[in-house]
N, CA, C and O atoms as a Tripos MOL2 file, in Angstrom:
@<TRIPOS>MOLECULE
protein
  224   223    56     0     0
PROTEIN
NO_CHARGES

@<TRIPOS>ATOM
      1 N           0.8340   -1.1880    0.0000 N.3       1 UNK1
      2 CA          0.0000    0.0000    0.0000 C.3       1 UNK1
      3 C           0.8790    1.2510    0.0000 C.2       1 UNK1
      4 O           0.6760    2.2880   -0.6310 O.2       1 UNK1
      5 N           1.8520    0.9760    0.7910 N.am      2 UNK2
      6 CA          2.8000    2.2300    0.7110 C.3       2 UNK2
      7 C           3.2810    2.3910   -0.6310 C.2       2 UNK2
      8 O           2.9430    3.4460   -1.1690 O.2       2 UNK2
      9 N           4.0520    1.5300   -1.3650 N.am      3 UNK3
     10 CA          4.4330    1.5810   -2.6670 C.3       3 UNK3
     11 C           3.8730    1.9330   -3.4880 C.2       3 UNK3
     12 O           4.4300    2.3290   -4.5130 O.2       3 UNK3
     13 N           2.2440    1.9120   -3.2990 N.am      4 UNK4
     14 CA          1.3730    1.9650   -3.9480 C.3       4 UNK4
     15 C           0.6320    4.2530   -4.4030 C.2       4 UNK4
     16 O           0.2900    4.9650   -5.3480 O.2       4 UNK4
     17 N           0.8260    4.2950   -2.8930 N.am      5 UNK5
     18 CA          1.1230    5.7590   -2.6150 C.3       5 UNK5
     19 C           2.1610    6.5100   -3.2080 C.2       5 UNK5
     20 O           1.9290    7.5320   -3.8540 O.2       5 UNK5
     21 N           3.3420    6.0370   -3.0140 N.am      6 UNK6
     22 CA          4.7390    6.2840   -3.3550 C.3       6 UNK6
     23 C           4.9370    6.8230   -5.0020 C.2       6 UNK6
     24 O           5.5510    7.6850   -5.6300 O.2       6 UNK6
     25 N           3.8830    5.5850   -5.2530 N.am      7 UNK7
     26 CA          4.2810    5.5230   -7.1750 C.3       7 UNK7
     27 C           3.3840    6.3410   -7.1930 C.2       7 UNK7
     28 O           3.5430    6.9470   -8.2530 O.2       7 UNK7
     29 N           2.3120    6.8500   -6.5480 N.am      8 UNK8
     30 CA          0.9410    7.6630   -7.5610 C.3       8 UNK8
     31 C           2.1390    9.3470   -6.9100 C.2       8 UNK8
     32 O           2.9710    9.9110   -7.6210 O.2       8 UNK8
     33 N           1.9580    9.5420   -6.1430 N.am      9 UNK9
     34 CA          2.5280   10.9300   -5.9810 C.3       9 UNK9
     35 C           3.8960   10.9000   -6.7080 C.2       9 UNK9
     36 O           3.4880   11.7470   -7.5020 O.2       9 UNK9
     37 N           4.8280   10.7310   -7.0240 N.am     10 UNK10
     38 CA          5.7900   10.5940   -7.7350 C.3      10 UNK10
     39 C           5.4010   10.6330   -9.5990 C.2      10 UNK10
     40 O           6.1230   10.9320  -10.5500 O.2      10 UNK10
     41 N           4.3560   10.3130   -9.5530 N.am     11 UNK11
     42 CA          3.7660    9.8370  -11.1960 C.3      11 UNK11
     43 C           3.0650   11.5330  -11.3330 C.2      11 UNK11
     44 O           3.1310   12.2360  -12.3410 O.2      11 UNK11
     45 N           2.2460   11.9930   -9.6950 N.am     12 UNK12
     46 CA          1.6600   12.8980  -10.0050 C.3      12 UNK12
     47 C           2.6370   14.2820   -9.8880 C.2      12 UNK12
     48 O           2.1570   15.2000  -10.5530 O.2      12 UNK12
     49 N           3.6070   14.5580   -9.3540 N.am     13 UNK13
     50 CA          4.7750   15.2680   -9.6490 C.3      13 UNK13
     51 C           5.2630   15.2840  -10.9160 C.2      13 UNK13
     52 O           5.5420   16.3220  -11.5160 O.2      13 UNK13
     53 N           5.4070   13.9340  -11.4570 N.am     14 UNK14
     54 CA          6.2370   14.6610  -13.1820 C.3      14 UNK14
     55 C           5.1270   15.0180  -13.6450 C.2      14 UNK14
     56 O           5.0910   16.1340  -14.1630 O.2      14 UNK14
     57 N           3.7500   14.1140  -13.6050 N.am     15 UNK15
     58 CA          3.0200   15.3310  -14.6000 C.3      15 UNK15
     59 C           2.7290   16.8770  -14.0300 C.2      15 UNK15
     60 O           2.7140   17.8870  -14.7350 O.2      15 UNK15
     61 N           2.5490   16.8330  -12.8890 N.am     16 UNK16
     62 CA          2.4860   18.5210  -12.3440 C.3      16 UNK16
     63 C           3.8630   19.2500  -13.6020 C.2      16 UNK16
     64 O           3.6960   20.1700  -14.4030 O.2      16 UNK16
     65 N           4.7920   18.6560  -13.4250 N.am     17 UNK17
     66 CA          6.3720   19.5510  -13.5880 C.3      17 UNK17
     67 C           5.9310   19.3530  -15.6010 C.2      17 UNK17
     68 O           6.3340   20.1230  -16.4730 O.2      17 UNK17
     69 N           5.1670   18.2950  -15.7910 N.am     18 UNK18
     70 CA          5.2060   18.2850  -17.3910 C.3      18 UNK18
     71 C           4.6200   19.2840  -17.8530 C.2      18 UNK18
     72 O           4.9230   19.9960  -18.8100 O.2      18 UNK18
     73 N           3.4880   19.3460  -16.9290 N.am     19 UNK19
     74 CA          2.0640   20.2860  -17.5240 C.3      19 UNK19
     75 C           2.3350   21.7050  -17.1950 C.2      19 UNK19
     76 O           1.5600   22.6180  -17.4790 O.2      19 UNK19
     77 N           3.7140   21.8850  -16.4490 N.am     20 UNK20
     78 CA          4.0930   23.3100  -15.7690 C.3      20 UNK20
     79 C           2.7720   24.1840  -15.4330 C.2      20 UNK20
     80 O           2.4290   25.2490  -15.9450 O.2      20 UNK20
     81 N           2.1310   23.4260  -14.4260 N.am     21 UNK21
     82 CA          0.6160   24.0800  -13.9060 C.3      21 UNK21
     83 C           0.4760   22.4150  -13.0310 C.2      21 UNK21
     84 O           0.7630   21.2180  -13.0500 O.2      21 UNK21
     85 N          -0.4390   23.9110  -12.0780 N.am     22 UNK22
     86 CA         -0.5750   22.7430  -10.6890 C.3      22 UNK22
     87 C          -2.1770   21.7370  -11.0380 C.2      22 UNK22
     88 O          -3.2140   21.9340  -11.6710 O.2      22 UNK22
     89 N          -1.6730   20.7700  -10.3130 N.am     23 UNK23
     90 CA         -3.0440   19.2660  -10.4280 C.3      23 UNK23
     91 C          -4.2910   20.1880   -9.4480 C.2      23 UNK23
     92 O          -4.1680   20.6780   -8.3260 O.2      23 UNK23
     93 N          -5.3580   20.1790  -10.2830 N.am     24 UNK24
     94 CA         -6.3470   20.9280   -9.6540 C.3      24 UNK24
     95 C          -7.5720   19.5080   -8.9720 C.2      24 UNK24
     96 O          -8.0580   19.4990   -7.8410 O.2      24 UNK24
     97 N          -7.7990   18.4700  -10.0520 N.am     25 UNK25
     98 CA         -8.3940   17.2850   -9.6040 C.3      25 UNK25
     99 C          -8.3170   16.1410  -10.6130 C.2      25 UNK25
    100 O          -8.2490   16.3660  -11.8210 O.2      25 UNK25
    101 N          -8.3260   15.1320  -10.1900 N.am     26 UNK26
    102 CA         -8.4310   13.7760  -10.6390 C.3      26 UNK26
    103 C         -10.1780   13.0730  -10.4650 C.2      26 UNK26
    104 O         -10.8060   12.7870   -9.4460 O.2      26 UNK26
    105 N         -10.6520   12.9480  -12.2860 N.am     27 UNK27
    106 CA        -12.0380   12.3200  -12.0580 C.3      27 UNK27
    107 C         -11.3910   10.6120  -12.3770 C.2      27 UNK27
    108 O         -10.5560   10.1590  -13.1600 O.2      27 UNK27
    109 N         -12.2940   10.0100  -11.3000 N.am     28 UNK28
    110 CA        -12.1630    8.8950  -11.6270 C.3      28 UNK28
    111 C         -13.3020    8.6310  -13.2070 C.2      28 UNK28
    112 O         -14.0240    9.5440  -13.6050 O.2      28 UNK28
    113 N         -13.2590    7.6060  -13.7270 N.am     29 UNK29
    114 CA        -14.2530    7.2910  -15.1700 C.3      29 UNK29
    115 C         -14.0450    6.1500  -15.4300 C.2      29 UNK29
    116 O         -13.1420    5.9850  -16.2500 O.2      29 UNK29
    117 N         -14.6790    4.9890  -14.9370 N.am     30 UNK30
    118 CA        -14.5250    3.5350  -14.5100 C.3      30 UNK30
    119 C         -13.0550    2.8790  -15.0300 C.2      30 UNK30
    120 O         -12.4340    2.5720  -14.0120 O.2      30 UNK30
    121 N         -12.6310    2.7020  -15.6810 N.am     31 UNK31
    122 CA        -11.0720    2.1830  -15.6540 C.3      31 UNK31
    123 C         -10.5090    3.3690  -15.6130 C.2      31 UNK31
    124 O          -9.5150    3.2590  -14.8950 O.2      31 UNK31
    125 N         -10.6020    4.3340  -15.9620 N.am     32 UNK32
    126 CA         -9.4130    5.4000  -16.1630 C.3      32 UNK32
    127 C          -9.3660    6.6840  -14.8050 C.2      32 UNK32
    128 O         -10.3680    6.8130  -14.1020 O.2      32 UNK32
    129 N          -7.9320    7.6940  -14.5230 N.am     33 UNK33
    130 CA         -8.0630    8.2590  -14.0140 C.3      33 UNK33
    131 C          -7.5390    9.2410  -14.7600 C.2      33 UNK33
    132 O          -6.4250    9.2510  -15.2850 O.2      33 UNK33
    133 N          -8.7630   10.4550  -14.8090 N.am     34 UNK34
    134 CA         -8.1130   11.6870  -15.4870 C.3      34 UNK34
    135 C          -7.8670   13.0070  -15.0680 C.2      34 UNK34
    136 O          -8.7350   13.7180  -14.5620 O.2      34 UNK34
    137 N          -6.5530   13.3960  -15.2930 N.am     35 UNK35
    138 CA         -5.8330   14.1780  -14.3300 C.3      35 UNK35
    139 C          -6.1440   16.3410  -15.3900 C.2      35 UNK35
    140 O          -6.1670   16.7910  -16.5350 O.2      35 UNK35
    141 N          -6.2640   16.7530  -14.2270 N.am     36 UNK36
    142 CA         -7.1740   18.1140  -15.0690 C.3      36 UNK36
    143 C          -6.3080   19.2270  -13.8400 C.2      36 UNK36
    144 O          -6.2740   18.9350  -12.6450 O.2      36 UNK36
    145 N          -5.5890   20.6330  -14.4690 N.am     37 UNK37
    146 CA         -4.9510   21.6810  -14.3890 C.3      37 UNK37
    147 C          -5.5070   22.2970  -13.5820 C.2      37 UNK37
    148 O          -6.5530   21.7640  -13.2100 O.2      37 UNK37
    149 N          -5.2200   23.4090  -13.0310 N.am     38 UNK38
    150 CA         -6.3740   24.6660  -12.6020 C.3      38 UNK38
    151 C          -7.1500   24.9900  -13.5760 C.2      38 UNK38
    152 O          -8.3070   25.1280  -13.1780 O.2      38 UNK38
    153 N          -6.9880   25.2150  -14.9480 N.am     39 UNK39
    154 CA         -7.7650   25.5110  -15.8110 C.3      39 UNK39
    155 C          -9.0780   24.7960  -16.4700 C.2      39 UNK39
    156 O          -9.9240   25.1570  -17.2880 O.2      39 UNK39
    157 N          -8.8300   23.5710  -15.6930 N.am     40 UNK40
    158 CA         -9.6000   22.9610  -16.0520 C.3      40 UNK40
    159 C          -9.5750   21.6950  -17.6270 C.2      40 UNK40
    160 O         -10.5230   21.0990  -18.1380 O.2      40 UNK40
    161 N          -8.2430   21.6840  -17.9620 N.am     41 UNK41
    162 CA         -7.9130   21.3770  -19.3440 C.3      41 UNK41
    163 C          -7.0520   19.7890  -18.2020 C.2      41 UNK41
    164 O          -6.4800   19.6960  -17.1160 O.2      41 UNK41
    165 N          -7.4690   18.8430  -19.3340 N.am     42 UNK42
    166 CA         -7.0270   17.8110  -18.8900 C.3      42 UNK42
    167 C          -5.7760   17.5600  -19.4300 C.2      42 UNK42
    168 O          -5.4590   18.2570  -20.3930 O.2      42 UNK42
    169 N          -4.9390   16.6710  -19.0080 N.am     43 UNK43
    170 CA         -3.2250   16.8610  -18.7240 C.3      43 UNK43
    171 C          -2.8710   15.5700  -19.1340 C.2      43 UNK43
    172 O          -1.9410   15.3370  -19.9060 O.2      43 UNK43
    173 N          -3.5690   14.7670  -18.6500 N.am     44 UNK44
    174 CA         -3.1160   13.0750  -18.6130 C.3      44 UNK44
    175 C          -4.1500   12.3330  -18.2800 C.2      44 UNK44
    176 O          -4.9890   12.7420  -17.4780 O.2      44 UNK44
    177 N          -4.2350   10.8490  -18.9980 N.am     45 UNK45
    178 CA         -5.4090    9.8710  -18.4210 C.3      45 UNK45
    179 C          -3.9870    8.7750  -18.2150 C.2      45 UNK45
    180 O          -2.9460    8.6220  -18.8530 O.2      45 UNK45
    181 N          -4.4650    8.2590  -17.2100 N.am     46 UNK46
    182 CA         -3.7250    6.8930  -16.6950 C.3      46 UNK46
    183 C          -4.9840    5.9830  -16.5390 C.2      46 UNK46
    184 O          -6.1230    6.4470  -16.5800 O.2      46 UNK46
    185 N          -4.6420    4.3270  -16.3140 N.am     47 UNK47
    186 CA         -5.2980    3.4280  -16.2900 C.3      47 UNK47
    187 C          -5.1930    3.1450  -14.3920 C.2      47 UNK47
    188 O          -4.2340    2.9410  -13.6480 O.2      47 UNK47
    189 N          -6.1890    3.2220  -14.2310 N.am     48 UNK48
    190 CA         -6.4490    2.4060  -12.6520 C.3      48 UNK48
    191 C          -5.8600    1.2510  -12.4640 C.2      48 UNK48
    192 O          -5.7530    0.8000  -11.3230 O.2      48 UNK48
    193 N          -5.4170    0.6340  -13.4740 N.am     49 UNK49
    194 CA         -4.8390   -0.7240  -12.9670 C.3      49 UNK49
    195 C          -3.3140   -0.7460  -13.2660 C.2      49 UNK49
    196 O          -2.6620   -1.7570  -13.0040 O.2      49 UNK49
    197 N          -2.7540    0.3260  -13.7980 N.am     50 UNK50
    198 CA         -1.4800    0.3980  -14.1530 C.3      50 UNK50
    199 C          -1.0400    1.5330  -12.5650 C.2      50 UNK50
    200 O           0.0590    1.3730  -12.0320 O.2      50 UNK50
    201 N          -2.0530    2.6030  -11.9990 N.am     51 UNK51
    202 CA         -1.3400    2.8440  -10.7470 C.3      51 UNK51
    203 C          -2.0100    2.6960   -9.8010 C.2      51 UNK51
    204 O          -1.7900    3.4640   -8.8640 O.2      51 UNK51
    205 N          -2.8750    1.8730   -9.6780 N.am     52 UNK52
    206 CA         -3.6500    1.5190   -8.2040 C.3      52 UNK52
    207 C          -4.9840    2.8090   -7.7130 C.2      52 UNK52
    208 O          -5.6520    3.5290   -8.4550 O.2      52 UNK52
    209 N          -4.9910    2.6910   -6.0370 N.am     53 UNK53
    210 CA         -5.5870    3.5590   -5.4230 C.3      53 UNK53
    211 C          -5.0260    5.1320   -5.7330 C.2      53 UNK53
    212 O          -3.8800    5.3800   -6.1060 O.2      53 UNK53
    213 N          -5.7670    5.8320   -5.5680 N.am     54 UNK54
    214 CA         -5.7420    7.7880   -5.2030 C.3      54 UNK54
    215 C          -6.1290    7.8860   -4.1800 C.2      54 UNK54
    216 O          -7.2810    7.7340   -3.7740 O.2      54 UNK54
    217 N          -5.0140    8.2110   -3.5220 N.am     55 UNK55
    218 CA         -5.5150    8.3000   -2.1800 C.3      55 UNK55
    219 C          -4.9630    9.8560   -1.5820 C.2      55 UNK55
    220 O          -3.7500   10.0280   -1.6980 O.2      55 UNK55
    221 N          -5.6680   10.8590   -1.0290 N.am     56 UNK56
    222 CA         -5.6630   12.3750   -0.7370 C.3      56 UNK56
    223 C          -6.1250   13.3690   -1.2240 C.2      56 UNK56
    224 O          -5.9130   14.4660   -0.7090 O.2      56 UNK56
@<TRIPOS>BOND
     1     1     2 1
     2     2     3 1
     3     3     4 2
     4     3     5 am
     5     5     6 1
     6     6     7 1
     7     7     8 2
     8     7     9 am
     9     9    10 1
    10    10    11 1
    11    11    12 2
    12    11    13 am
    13    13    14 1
    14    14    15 1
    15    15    16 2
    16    15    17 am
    17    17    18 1
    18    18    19 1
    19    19    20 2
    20    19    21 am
    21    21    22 1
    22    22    23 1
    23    23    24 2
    24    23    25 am
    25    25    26 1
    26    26    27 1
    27    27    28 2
    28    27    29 am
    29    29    30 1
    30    30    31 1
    31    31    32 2
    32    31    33 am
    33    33    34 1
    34    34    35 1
    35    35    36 2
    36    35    37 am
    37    37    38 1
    38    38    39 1
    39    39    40 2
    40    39    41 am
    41    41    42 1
    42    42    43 1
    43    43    44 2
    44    43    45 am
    45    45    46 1
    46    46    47 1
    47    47    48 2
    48    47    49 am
    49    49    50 1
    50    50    51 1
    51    51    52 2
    52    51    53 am
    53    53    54 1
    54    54    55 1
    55    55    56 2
    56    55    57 am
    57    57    58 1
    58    58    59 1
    59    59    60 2
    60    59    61 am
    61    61    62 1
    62    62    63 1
    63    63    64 2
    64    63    65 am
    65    65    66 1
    66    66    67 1
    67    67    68 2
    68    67    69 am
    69    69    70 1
    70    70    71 1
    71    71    72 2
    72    71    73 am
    73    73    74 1
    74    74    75 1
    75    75    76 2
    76    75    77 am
    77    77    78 1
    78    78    79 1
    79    79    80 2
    80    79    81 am
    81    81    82 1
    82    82    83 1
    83    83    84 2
    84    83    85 am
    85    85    86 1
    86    86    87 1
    87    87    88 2
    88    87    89 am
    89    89    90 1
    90    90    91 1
    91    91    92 2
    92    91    93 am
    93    93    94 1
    94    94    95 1
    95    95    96 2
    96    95    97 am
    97    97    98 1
    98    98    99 1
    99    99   100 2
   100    99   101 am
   101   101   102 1
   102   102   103 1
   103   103   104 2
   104   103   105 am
   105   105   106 1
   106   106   107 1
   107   107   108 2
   108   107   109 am
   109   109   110 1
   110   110   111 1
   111   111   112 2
   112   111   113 am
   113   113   114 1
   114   114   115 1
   115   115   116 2
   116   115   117 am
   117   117   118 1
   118   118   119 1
   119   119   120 2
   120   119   121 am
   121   121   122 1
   122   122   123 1
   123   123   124 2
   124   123   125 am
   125   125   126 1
   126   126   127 1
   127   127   128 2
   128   127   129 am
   129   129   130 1
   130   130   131 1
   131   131   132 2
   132   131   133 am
   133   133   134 1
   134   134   135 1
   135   135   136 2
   136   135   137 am
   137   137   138 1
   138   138   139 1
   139   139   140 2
   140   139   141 am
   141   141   142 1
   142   142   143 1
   143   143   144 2
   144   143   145 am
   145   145   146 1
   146   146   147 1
   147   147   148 2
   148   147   149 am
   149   149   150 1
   150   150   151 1
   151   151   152 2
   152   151   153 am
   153   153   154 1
   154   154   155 1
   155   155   156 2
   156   155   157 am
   157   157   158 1
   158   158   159 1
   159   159   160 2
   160   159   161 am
   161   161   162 1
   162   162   163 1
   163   163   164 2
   164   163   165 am
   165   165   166 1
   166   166   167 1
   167   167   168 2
   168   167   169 am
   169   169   170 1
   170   170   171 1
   171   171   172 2
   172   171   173 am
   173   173   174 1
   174   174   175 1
   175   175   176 2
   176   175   177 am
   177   177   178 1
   178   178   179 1
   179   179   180 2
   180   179   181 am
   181   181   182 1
   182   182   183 1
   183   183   184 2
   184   183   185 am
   185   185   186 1
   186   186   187 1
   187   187   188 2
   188   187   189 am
   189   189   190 1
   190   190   191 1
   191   191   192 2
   192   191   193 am
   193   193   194 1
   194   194   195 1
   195   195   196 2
   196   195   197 am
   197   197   198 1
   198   198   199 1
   199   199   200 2
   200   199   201 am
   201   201   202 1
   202   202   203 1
   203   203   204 2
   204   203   205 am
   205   205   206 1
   206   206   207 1
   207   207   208 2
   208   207   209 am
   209   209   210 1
   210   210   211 1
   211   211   212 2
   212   211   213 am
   213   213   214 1
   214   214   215 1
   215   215   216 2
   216   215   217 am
   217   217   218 1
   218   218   219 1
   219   219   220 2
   220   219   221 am
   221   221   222 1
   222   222   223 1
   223   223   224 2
@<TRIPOS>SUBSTRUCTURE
     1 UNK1         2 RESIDUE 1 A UNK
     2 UNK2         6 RESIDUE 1 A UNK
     3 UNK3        10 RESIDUE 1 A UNK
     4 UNK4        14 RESIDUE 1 A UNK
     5 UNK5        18 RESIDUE 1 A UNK
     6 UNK6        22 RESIDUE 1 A UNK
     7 UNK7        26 RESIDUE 1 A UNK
     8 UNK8        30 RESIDUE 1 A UNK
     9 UNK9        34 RESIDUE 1 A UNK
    10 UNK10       38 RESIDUE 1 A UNK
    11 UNK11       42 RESIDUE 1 A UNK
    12 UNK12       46 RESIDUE 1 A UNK
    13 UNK13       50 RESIDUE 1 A UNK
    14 UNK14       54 RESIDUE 1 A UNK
    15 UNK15       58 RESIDUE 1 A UNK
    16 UNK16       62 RESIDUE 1 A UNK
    17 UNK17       66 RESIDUE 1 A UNK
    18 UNK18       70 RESIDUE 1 A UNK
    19 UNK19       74 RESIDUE 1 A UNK
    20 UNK20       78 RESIDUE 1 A UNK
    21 UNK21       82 RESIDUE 1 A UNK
    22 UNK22       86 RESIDUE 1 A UNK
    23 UNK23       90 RESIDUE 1 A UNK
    24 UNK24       94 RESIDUE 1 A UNK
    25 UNK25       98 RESIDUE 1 A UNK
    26 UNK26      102 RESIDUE 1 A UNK
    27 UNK27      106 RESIDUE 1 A UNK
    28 UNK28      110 RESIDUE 1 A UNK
    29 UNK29      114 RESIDUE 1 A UNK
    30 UNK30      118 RESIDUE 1 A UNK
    31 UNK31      122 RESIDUE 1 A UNK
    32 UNK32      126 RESIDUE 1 A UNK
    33 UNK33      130 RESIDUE 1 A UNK
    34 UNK34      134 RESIDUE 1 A UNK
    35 UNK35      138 RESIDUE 1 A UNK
    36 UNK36      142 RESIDUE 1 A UNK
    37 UNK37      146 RESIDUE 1 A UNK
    38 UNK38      150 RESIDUE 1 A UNK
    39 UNK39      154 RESIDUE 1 A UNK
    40 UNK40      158 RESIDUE 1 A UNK
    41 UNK41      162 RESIDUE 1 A UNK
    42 UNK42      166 RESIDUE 1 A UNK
    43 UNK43      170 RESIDUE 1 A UNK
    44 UNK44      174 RESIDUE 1 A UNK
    45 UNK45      178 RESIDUE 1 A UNK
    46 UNK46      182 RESIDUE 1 A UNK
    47 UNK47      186 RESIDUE 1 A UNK
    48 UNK48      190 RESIDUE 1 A UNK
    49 UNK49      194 RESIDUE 1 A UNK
    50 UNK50      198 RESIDUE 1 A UNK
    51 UNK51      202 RESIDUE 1 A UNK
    52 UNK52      206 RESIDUE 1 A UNK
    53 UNK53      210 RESIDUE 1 A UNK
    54 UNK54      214 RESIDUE 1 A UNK
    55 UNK55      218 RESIDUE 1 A UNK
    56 UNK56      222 RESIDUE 1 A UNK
């Protein structure tokens, strides 16, 4: 579970540093998790089963 934490914040740091703009929220959308800016413009989709729980 820790590892599991470890890898999502670490995954969610490079994309913060990719998207040079801060993670405003993550919708879950049954397999996928999609990651969206302050602006509201989405950044990245990852697969739920490639990084686990979101947890914070």
């Amino acid at each position: 579970m820790k590892r599991t934490i470890t890898t999502m914040l670490l995954m969610l740091t490079v994309i913060g540093i990719q998207a040079q703009k801060q993670i405003s929220y993550i919708n879950a959308d049954g397999a996928w998790y999609h990651v969206y800016d302050e602006s509201g413009k989405k950044v990245n989709t990852m697969s739920k089963q490639s990084v686990g729980i979101v947890v914070g």
